[in-house]
C-alpha positions in Angstrom: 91.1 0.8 50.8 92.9 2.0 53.9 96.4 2.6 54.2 97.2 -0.6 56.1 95.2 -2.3 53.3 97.2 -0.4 50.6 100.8 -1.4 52.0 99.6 -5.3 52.3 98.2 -5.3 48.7 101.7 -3.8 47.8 104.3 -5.6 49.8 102.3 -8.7 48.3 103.0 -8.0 44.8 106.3 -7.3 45.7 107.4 -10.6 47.1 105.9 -12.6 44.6 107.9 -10.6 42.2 111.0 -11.1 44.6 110.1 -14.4 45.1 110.4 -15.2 41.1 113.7 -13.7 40.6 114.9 -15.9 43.7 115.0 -13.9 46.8 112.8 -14.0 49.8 111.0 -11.2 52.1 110.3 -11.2 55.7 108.1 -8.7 57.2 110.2 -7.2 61.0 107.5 -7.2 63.7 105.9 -4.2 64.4 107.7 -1.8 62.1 107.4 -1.1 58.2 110.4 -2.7 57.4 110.7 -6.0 55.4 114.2 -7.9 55.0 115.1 -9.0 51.5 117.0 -11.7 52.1 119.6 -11.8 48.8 122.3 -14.8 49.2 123.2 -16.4 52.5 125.6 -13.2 53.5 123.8 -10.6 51.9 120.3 -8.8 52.8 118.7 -5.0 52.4 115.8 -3.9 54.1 112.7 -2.1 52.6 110.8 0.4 54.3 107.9 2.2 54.2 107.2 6.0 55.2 103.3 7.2 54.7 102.2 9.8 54.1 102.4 12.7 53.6 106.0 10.8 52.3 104.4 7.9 50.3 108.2 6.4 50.1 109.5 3.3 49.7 113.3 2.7 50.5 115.6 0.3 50.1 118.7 0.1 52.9 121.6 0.2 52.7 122.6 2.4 49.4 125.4 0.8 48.4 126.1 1.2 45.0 126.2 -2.9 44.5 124.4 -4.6 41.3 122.3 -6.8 43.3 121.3 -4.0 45.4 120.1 -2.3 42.0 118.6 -5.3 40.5 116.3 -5.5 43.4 115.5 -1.7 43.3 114.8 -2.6 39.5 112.4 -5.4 39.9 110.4 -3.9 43.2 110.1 -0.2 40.9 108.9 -2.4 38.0 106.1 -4.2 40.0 105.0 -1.0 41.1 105.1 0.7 38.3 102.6 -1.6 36.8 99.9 -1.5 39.7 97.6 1.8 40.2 99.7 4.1 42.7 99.3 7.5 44.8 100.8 9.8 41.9 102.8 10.9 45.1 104.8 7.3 46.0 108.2 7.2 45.2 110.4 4.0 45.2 114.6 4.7 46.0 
């Protein structure tokens, strides 16, 4: 699988586990970044650096429980898929 191919698979899994906890993801064209849309006034986006990175971040760091509950639930759906030992989720 290329890396295109990887970060598809991934970003899938993710907002189906979004989607169950009641948020919504939209994919910004042409970059890596998706918009997590959390209540009508609220949103973070998560990007994606490749390699030699392998990173996935969550903007802005804000210190807010919703913020973390999302950081929670997109680590947990990743942690339970096969990964490059070298991607990171923050």
């Amino acid at each position: 699988m290329n890396g295109r191919q990887h970060i598809v698979q991934k970003i899938a899994i993710i907002r189906t586990a979004l989607k169950q906890h009641g948020y919504s993801l939209r994919k910004q064209p042409r970059q890596a970044v998706w918009t997590i849309q959390v209540s009508s006034t609220k949103q973070y986006r998560l990007t994606y650096q490749s390699s030699p990175i392998a990173l996935w971040f969550l903007h802005p760091v804000d210190g807010d429980r919703i913020r973390q509950e999302v950081l929670s639930i997109i680590q947990n759906t990743l942690n339970q898929q096969p990964i490059d030992p070298s991607e990171k989720v923050l």
